[in-house]
C-alpha positions in Angstrom: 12.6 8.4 9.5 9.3 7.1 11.0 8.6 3.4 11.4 6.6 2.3 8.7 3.3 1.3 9.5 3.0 -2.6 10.6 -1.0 -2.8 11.8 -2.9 -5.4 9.5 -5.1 -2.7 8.4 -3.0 0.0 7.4 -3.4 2.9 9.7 -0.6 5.7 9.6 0.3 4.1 6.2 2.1 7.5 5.0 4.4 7.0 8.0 6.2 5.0 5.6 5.9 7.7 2.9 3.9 10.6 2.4 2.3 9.1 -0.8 2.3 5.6 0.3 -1.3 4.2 0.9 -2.6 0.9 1.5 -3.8 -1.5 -1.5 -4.2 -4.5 0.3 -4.6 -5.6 3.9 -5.3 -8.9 3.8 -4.5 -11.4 7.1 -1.1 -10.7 8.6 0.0 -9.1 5.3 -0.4 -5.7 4.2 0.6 -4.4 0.6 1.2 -0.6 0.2 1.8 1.5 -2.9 4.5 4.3 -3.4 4.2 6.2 -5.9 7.3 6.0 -8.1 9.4 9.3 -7.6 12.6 10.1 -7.6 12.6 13.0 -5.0 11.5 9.9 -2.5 14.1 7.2 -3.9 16.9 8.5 -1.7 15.1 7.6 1.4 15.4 3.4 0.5 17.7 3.4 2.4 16.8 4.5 6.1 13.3 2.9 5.5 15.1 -0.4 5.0 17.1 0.6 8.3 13.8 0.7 10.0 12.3 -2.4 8.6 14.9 -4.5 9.6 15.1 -3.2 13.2 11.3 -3.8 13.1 12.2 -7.1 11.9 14.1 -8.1 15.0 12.4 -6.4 17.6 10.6 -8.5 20.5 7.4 -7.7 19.3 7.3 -9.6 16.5 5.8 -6.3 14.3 8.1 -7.4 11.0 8.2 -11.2 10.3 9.4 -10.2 6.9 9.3 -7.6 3.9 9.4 -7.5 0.2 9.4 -4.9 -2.6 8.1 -5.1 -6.1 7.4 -3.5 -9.6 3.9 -3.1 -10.3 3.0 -5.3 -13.1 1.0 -4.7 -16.3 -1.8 -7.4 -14.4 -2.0 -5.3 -11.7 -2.3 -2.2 -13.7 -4.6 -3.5 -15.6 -6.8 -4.8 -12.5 -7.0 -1.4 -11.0 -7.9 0.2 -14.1 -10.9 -2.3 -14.2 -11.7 -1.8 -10.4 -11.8 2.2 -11.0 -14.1 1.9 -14.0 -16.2 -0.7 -12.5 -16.8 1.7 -9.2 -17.0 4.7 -11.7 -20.3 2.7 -13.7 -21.7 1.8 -9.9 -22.0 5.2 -9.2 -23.5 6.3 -12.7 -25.8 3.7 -12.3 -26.3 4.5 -8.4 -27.0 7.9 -9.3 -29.5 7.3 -12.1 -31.3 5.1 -9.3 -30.8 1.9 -12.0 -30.8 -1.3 -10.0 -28.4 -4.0 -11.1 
């Protein structure tokens, strides 16, 4: 498997997974989303393989790693961001200045 993608701004993201893409990049820390599968869930366990060789390696790429649910805030907050960017570009197109 492909190392996962350790830049601060996410490029080659879907090296870590075909569907994974960026949702954060924020500093030294990058957040990416993978879309909940299960033809994907089998391959945990070699991307944690990777990780932590990435972890240890000279370079420093991995100082550490997490995974987590996506909560009902977080849902919620990209449901608002869509519709917000969706009214933008309504408004945008309708030349209405806001």
């Amino acid at each position: 498997m492909p190392a996962p993608n350790t830049s601060p701004d996410g490029d080659n993201v879907g090296t870590a997974h075909q569907s994974a893409y960026v949702m954060n990049a924020i500093g030294q820390e990058v957040v990416l989303a993978i879309p909940s599968s299960v033809s994907w869930i089998s391959s945990f366990p070699a991307m944690f393989e990777e990780l932590e060789k990435l972890k240890g390696a000279a370079d420093g790429s991995i100082s550490s790693y997490g995974l987590s649910a996506t909560t009902m805030e977080e849902v919620f907050l990209q449901l608002v961001r869509i519709k917000l960017n969706e009214m933008i570009q309504v408004l945008t197109l309708n030349n209405i200045n806001f």
